[in-house]
N, C-alpha and C positions, 0 to 999 in steps of 0.2 A: 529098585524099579517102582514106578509111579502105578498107582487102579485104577484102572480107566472103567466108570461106572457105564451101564447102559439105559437110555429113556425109550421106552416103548409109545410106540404110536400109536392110533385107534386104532383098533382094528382086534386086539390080541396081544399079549406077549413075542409071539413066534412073527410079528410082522417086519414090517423095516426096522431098523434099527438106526439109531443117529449115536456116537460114541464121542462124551465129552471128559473130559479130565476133572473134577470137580476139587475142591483144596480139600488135602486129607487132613484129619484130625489130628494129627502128630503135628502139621505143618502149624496149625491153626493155633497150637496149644502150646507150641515149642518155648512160648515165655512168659507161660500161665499157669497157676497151678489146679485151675479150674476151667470148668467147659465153657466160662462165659466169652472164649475170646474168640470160637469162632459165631458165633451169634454177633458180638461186635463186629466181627471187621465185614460180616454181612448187614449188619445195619448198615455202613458207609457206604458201600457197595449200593442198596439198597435206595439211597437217599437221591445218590448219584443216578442211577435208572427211574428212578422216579420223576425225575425229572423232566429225563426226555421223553418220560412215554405220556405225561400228560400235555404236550405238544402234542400230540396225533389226534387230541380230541376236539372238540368244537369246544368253542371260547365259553359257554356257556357251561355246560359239563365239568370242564375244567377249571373250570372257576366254584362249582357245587364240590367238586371231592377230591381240591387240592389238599385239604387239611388233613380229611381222612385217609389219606396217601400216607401220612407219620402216626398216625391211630393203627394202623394195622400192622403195624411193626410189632415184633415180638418184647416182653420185656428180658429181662436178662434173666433165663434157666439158674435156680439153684447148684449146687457141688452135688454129687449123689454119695450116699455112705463110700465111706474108705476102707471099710472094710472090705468090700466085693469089687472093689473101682476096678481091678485088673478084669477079674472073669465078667465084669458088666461093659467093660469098653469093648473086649472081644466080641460079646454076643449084638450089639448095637451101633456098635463105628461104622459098620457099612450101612445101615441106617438111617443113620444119622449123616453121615454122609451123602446119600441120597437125596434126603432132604435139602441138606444145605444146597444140594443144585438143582433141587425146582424151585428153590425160594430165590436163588438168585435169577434162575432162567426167569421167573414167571418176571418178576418186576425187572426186566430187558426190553419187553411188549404186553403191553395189553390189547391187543389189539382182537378181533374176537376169531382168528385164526389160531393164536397164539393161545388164548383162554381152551376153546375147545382139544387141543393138543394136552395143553396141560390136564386138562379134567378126566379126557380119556388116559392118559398114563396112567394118575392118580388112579385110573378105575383098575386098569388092569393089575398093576402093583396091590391092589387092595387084594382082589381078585388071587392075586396068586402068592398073599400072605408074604409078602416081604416088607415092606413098609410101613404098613396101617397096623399092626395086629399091638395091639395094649397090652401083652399079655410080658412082654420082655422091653418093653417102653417107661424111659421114665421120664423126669419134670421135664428136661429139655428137649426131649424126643415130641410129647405131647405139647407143647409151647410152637414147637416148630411145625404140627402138625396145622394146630390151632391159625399159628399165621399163616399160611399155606390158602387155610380156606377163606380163610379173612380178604386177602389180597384178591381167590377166586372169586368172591360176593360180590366183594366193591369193585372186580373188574365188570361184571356181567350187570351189576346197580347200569355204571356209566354207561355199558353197552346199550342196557335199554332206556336210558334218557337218552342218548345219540340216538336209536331208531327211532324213538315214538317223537322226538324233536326234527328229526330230520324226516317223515311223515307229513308231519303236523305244516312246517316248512315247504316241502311239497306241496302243500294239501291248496295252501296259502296262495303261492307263488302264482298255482293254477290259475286259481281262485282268481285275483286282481286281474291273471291275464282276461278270462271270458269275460268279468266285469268290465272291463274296459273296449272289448271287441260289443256289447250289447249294449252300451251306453249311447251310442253312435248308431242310426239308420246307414248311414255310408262307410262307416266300418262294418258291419254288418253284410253291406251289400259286397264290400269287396272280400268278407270272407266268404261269403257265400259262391264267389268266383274262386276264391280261392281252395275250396273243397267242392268244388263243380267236378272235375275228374274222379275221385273217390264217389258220388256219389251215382254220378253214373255208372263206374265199374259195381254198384252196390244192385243199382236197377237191372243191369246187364246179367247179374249173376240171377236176381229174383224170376226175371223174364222166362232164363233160362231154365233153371228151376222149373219152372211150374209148366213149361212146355213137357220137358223130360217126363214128368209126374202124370201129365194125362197123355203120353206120347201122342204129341204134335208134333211134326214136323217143321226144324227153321226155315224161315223162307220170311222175305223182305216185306211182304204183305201184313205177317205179322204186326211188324210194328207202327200199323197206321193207329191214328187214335181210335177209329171205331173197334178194332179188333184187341188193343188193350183194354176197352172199357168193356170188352164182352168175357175177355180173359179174365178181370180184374173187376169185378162186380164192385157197390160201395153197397152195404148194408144202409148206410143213411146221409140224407146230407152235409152234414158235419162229420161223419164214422168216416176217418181216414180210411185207403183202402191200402193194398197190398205195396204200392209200388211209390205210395206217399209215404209209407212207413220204412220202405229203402230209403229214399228222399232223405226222409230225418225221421233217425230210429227214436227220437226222443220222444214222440208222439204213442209209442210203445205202455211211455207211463205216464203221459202228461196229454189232455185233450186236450183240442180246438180251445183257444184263447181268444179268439178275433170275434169280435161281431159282424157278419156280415152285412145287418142289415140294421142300421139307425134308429134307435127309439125317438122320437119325437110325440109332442104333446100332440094333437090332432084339433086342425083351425074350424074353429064356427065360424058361417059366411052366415050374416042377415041380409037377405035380401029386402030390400027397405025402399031401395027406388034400380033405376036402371042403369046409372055410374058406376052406384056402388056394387052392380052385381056383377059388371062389368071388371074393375078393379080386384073383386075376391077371385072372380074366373083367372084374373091375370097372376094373383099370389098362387093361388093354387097350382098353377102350372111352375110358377117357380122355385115353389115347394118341390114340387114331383121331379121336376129337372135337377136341383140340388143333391135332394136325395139318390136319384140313378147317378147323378157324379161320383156323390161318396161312394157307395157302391161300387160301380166300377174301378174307383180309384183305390179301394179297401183289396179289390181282385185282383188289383196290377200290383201291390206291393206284397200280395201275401208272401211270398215267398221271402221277401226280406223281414217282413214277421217271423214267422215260422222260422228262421236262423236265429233272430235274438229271442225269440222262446227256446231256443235250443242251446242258447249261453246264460240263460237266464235259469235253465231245468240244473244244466251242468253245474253254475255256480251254487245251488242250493245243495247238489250233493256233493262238492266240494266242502262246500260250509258244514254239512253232518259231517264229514270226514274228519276235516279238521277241529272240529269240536268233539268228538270222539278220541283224537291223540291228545288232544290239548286237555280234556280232562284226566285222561290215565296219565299224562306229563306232570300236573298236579300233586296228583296223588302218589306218584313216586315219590318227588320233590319234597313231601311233606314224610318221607320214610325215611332222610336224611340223620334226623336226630336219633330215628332208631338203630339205623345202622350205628352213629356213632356210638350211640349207648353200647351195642354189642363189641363193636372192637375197642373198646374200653375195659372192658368186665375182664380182672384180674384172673379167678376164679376159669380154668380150663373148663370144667364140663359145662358150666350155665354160660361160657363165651360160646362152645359149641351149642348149645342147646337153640341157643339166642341166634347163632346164625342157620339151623335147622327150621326156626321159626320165621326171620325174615326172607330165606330160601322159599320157605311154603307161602309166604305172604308175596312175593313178588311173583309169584310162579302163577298165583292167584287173581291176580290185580293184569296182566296181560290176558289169561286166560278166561277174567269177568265170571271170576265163581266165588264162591264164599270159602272163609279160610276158616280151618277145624283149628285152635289154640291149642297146643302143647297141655299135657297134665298137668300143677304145680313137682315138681322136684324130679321129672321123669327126664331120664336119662337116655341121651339122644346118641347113637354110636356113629363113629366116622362115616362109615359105609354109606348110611342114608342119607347125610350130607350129602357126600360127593355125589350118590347117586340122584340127587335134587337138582345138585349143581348141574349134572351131565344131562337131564333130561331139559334143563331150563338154555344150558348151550348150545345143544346138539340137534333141537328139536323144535322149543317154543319159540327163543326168537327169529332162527333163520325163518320156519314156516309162516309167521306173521309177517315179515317182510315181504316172503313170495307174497303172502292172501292180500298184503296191502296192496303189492305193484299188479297183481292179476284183478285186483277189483276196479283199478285206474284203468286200465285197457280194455278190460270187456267193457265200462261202463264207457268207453270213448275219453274221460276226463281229461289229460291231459290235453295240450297243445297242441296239434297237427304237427309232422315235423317238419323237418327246414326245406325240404324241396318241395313240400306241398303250400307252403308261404311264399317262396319264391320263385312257382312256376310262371304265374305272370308276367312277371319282369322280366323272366329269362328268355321268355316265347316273343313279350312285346315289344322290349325295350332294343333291339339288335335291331327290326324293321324300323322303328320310330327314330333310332339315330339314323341310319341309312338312310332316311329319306330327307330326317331335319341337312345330313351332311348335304345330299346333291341339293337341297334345295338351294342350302346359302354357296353352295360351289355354284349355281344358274344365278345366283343374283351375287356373285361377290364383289363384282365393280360398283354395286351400289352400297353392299357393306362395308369395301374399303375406303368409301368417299364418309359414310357415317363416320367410322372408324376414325378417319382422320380430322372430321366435324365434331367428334367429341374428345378427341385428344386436345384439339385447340382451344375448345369451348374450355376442359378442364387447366390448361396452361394459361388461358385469359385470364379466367378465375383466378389462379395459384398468383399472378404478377399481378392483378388492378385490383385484386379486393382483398389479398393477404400484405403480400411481400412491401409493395408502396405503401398501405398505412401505416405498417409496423417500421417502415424506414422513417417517416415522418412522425411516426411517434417518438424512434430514438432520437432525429435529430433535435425535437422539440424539450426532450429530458436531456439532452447534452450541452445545449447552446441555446434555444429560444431565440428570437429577433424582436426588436424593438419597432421594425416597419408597423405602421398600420394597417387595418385588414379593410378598411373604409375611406379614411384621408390621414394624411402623415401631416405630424406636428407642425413642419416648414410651412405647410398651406396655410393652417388655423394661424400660425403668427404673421404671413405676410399678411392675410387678412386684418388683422388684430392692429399690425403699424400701420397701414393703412387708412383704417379710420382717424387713427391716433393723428397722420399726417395733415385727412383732411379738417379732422374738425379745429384742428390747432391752428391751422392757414385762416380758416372764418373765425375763429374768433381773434385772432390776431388782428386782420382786418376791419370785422364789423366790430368790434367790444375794445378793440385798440389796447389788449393786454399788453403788461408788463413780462418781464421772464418770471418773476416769482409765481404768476397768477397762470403765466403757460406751465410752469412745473404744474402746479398743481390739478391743471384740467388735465395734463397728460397720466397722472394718477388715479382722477375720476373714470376717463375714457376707459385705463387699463381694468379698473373694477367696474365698467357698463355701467357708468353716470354720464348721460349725456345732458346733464341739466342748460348746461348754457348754451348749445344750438336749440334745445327745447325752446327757451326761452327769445331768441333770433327766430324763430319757425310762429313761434305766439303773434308776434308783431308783423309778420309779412301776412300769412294769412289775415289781417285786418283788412285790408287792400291787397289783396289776390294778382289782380292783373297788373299792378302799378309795378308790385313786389316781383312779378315773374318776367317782365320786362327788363325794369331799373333796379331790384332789389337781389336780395339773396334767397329766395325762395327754392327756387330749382335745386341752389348748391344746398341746401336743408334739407329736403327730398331726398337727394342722391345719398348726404350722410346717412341719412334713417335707412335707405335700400342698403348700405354698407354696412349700417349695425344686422340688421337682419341677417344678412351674410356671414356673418361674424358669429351671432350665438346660433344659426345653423348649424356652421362647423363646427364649435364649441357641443353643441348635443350631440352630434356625430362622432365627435372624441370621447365622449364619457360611453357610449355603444361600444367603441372600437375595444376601448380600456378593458367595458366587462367582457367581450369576445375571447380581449386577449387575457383574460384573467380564467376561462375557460376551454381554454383552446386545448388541452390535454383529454380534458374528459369527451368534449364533442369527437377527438382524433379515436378513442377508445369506440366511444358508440360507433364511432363509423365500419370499425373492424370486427365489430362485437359479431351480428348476423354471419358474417362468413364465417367467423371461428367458430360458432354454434351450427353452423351448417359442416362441419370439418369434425367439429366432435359429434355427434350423431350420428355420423357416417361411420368415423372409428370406431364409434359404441357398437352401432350395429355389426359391424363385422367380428370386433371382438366377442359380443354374447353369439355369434353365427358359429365362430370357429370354438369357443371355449364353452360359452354356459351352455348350449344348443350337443354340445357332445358328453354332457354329464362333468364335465372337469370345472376348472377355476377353485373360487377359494372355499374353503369347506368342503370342494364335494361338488361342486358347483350347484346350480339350480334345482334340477331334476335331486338329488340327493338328497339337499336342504327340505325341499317340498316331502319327497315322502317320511324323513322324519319328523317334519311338523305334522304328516297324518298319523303318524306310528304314535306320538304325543296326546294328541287328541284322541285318539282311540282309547290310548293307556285311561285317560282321565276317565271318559266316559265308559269303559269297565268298570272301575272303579263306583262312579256315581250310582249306574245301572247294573247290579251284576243279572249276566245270563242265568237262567235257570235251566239246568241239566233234563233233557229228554230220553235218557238214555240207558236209564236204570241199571247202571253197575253197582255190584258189591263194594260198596267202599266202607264198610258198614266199623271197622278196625281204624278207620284214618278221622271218621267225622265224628265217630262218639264221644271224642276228647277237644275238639275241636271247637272255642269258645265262639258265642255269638258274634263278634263284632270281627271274628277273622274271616278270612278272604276263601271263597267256596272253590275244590278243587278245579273244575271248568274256567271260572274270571282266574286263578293263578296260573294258568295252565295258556291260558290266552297272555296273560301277563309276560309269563314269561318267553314265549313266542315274539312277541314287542319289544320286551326288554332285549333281546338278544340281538335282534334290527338294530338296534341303538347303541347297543357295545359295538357288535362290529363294523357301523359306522365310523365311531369315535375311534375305533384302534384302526381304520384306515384312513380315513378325509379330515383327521383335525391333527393338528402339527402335533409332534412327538414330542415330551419333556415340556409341554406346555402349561400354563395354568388352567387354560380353557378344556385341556385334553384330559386334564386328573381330575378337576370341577364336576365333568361333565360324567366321568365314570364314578366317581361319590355318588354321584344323584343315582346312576344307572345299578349299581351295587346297592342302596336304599332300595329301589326297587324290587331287587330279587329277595331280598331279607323274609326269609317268612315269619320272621318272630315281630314283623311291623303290620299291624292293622290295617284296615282298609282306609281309616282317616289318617293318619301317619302315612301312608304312601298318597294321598291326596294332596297332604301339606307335599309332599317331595314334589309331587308333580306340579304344584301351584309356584314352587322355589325353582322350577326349570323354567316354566312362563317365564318371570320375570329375570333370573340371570342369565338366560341362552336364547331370548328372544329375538331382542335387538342384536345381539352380536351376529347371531344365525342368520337373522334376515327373515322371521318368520312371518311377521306383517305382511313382508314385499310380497313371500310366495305363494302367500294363501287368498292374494290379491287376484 
C-alpha cells in the first residue's frame, strides 16, 4: 500500500487538507544504491515545470530569472554513513519525502497564490516540528530544505519585479493617457463634457451636504446663483470656493494657474499737437477694448483651463508614481547577481544565511527602510527564513499592491471608465443618425439622382481616362502603324514627282535637253537642286512683261510655289517621324494623372482601413511611431540621467556601484522602455526573422546591467541606424 502524504494550508495544521501521493523513497532508490536518485529524477521533473511556469510571467521578468530557475536547483546530496543507513532512512523517509513534494509542487506554479500556500505549509510544518527540525536531518534533507527556500526567494524576487513593473506600467499608460487628453484645448474640452455628469453628481452631493450641516431646507430657490454664492462664500478672488473645488478637486492641491488679467507695458501719450492726441485717445481705447477681450475671453474658456490643469496636476503625480516604481524596479534589478551569488553557494548554512539576508534586503527595499547586515559567521536557522519569506508574501506585497491601487483612486489617477467616455456618443449619436436618416429619406430623389451622377462620372472616368489609353498603349506595343500623325508619305511623293514632272517639261522645252541631261535634272530635283529653272526664272525676269506674256515666267513661278509645297511636306514628315518616334511615352503621360489619381485613392483608403487601425506592416503606423518615441526616450535617459527625489534606502545596492554605471531610477525607467520594445518585437515583427532576432539583440543589450551608460548609447545609436529606415522611423516622426 502506497503513503499518501498530507500538505497543510494556511491557516494551521488542523485546516483543509489537500492529500497527494508524493514518489516514495523505496520507489526512487529502487536502482541506486544512494539517495541521489530521487533528487535526480526531481531535477527532470523540475526543469520540465520550470518551464511552464515562467510563461505566466511577463516577458521581462522572465527573461531576468530564466537562468536562475537552474541556480536554484539542488546539487546532488551525499550517501550518509552505512553504518546507521537503516535506523536513519526510518527516522527521515517521511521527511524527506515531504520535501520531495513541495519541491516538486512548488516549481508546478509560481504563481503568488501558489508561493503564499507553499510558505504557509512550510510555516506550519516548521511549527509542529516534522519537517524543518535539523536535529534528525541530514546532507540531503538540508540540500532539499535549502532548495526549497531558494525556489521561494526567487519566486517572490519575480513577484515583486511583476508588481513594481506592472505599477510602474500602470503608472505610465495613465500617464500618456492625461498627457495626450491636455495637449489639446478641444480634447480638453470634450473631456470636460465628458466628466460633466460625475461632476455634477460631486456638486449635488457638496450642495447637499452643506444644506444638511446648517439644516436648510431643499427647496428649488436654493439653487439660484445668488443663494449658492451666499451658501458658498469665496474667501478671495482667485481662493476657489466650495463648489469649484467639487468642480475639480484638483484645485485641492494645485492653485489658480490662469491670469485673469494681462500684464501689458503701459503707453505714454505726448500730447504735442491735436492729431496726435487725437490718435493716442484712439490707441488707448483700443488698448482698453483688447484688453476686456482677452479678459472676457480668458473667462469663457476657464473652464477648459481648469480641466487641462487638471490633466496636467494628474500627470505629474502620475510621473512621481511611476518614478517611484521605476526606481525600486532598479534596485531590485540590480539584486539579480546577488541572488545568484546565493543560489550558487555550495556550503548549506551561508546558502541559508545568504538568502536570510537577501529575504531582509528585499523586504527592505519595498518597505523603503534600511537593512541591518547579518553578523560575519552567524548562523541563520530555517525558521526565520520561512518566517521572512511568509511575512514578505503574506503581507508586504499583496498590501502594497492594495496602497498602490487605493492611491490611483482616491487620487482620481486613473482614466474615467468606459461609460463615462462614451456617454456622449451613446446620448448623441442615436438623435444625429435619426435625423441625418429622415433627412436624406426628404431629399432621397435628389440623392439618387447624385448617386447615379457620380456612378457615371466614376464609369466615364474608368472607360476615357484609364481603359482606352491602356488599350492604345497595348495596341501601340503590339503592332504600331506606319500611318502618319500629320501627312502620309503618298502625299510628300506625289508632291515630290510632281515637281519632278514640271520642271523636266520646262527644261525639256525652254533648255531643249537631251535624256542624259533630263536623267540628270531628275536627280537634282529629287535632292532640291532646282538650278536650271533658277537659271530660265534669271533670264525672264530681265523683261518681266515680255516673259509673262510670251515667255516662261509664270511656268517658273508656279515651279518655285511647288518646290515650296514640296520641302513644306518634307518638314512636316521629319515632325511626323519624331511624333511617331514618341508616340509611346506621350500614350503613358496621357494615362499617367488618372493612375496617380486611382493610386492615391487606394492609398488613402488602404492607410484608412489598415494604418489608421493600428495594423499593416510592423505594427502599422500608430506602433511604429510609439516605438520610435519609446527609442528616443531610451537615448535621452541615457544622455540626461534623472535624478532621484525620493530618498530611499538604497544605501546596500549603490555603495558598489561604479561611476559610470547607470543610477537606479534611469535603469528602472530603462527598463520600463526596454520592455515596450520586447513586447513589440515579439508581436508586430515576423517570427524567425532577421529583423525580429536583430532587433531583440539590441533590446537584450539594453537590459544587461553589466553595460555602462556609454555601451547602451552605442546600442541605441546601432538601433538608429539598422531599425531606422526599415521601421519607417523618419516617415513617423514626420
Amino acid at each position: 500500500m502506497h503513503t499518501y502524504q498530507r500538505a497543510y494550508d494556511a491557516g494551521g495544521g488542523t485546516g483543509s487538507v489537500r492529500w497527494c501521493r508524493p514518489p516514495t523513497f523505496t520507489e526512487r532508490s529502487s536502482n541506486s544504491t544512494s539517495l541521489r536518485g530521487p533528487l535526480s529524477a526531481s531535477y527532470h521533473e523540475l526543469t520540465e515545470c520550470t518551464r511552464n511556469s515562467v510563461e505566466n510571467m511577463s516577458t521581462f521578468v522572465s527573461h531576468i530569472v530564466s537562468d536562475l530557475s537552474s541556480k536554484a536547483l539542488p546539487a546532488n546530496a551525499p550517501t550518509p554513513p552505512a553504518q546507521n543507513e537503516a535506523a536513519f532512512q526510518t527516522a527521515s523517509t517521511q521527511s524527506k519525502e515531504d520535501l520531495r513534494a513541495f519541491f516538486v509542487k512548488l516549481d508546478q506554479s509560481t504563481s503568488a497564490d501558489s508561493l503564499r500556500e507553499c510558505v504557509d505549509a512550510l510555516q506550519t510544518l516548521e511549527h509542529h516540528d516534522r519537517l524543518l527540525s535539523a536535529e534528525a536531518a541530514d546532507e540531503e534533507e538540508q540540500t532539499l530544505r535549502r532548495a526549497i527556500l531558494g525556489r521561494l526567494a526567487l519566486g517572490l524576487y519575480a513577484q515583486a519585479l511583476t508588481t513594481y513593473l506592472e505599477e510602474a506600467s500602470e503608472a505610465e499608460t495613465e500617464l500618456e493617457w492625461w498627457s495626450d487628453v491636455g495637449r489639446s484645448r478641444r480634447y480638453a474640452a470634450y473631456y470636460l463634457l465628458q466628466t460633466l455628469p460625475l461632476r455634477a453628481v460631486n456638486v449635488s452631493k457638496t450642495v447637499l451636504a452643506t444644506l444638511r450641516s446648517r439644516n436648510i431646507p431643499f427647496h428649488l430657490s436654493v439653487l439660484k446663483p445668488s443663494s449658492l454664492q451666499r451658501l458658498f462664500p469665496s474667501s478671495g478672488t482667485l481662493r476657489p470656493n466650495a463648489l469649484t473645488l467639487a468642480l475639480f478637486p484638483h484645485l485641492y492641491n494645485q492653485p489658480y494657474s490662469i491670469a485673469l488679467t494681462s500684464a501689458h507695458r503701459p503707453r505714454k501719450f505726448a500730447l504735442t499737437s491735436p492729431t496726435q492726441t487725437v490718435t493716442s485717445a484712439y490707441d488707448a481705447f483700443l488698448d482698453t477694448f483688447s484688453g476686456v477681450a482677452r479678459v472676457f475671453g480668458t473667462v469663457a474658456t476657464l473652464p477648459v483651463e481648469l480641466a487641462r490643469g487638471e490633466c496636467k496636476y494628474k500627470q505629474k503625480e502620475l510621473e512621481r508614481i511611476r518614478d517611484e516604481r521605476a526606481e525600486v524596479l532598479g534596485v531590485l534589478a540590480e539584486l539579480r547577481d546577488k541572488l545568484a551569488a546565493t543560489l550558487e553557494e555550495r556550503d548549506n548554512d551561508r546558502a541559508v544565511a545568504g538568502l536570510a539576508e537577501f529575504t531582509a534586503f528585499l523586504q527592505s527595499i519595498v518597505d523603503g527602510d534600511d537593512v541591518v547586515p547579518l553578523a560575519e559567521g552567524e548562523r541563520v536557522p530555517v525558521g526565520r527564513v520561512v518566517e521572512s519569506l511568509s511575512v514578505l508574501a503574506n503581507l508586504t506585497l499583496p498590501s502594497h499592491a492594495s496602497l498602490h491601487s487605493a492611491e490611483l483612486k482616491s487620487g482620481q489617477l486613473r482614466r474615467p471608465s468606459r461609460l463615462t467616455l462614451l456617454w456622449p456618443r451613446i446620448v448623441f449619436l442615436p438623435p444625429l443618425a435619426l435625423y441625418a436618416i429622415r433627412t436624406a429619406y426628404a431629399s432621397r430623389a435628389s440623392l439618387e439622382e447624385l448617386a447615379k451622377e457620380a456612378v457615371e462620372t466614376i464609369k466615364s472616368f474608368w472607360e476615357s481616362w484609364i481603359l482606352e489609353p491602356l488599350r492604345g498603349i497595348i495596341k501601340t506595343v503590339r503592332a504600331g502603324h506606319d500611318d502618319g500623325v500629320i501627312v502620309t508619305r503618298e502625299s510628300v511623293r506625289a508632291d515630290l514627282d510632281s515637281l519632278e514632272r514640271m520642271t523636266l517639261a520646262l527644261a525639256q522645252e525652254k533648255l531643249h535637253y537631251g535624256t542624259p541631261e533630263l536623267e540628270a535634272l531628275s536627280r537634282q530635283v529629287q535632292m532640291g537642286d532646282l538650278t536650271a529653272v533658277m537659271q530660265i526664272y534669271e533670264e525672264d525676269i530681265k523683261s518681266p512683261l515680255r516673259s509673262a506674256l510670251q515667255g516662261t515666267l509664270l511656268r517658273s513661278l508656279f515651279i518655285q510655289v511647288q518646290k515650296a509645297k514640296v520641302d513644306i511636306n518634307q518638314a512636316l514628315s521629319g515632325i511626323d517621324k519624331l511624333l511617331k518616334s514618341q508616340e509611346l511615352t506621350f500614350a503613358f503621360v496621357g494615362v499617367a494623372p488618372a493612375l496617380a489619381v486611382v493610386y492615391a485613392f487606394v492609398g488613402y483608403l488602404r492607410n484608412l482601413w489598415s494604418g489608421g487601425r493600428g495594423r499593416g506592416r510592423y505594427g502599422g503606423e500608430v506602433k511604429r511611431s510609439s516605438v520610435w518615441l519609446t527609442v528616443r526616450r531610451i537615448e535621452r535617459l541615457l544622455v540626461a540621467q534623472p535624478d532621484s527625489h525620493h530618498h530611499r534606502a538604497h544605501s546596500a545596492t549603490s555603495s558598489n556601484r561604479p561611476p559610470t554605471a547607470v543610477s537606479p531610477l534611469t535603469s528602472g525607467l530603462l527598463l520600463l522602455s526596454v520592455t515596450h520594445l520586447r513586447k513589440y518585437a515579439q508581436t508586430s515583427l515576423p517570427a524567425n526573422s532577421r529583423l525580429r532576432e536583430g532587433f531583440l539583440e539590441d533590446v537584450a543589450d539594453l537590459e544587461d546591467p553589466n553595460l555602462g551608460r556609454a555601451d547602451k548609447l552605442r546600442v541605441v545609436d546601432r538601433m538608429w541606424r539598422s531599425w531606422g529606415d526599415v521601421l519607417g522611423w523618419s516617415r513617423v516622426a514626420a
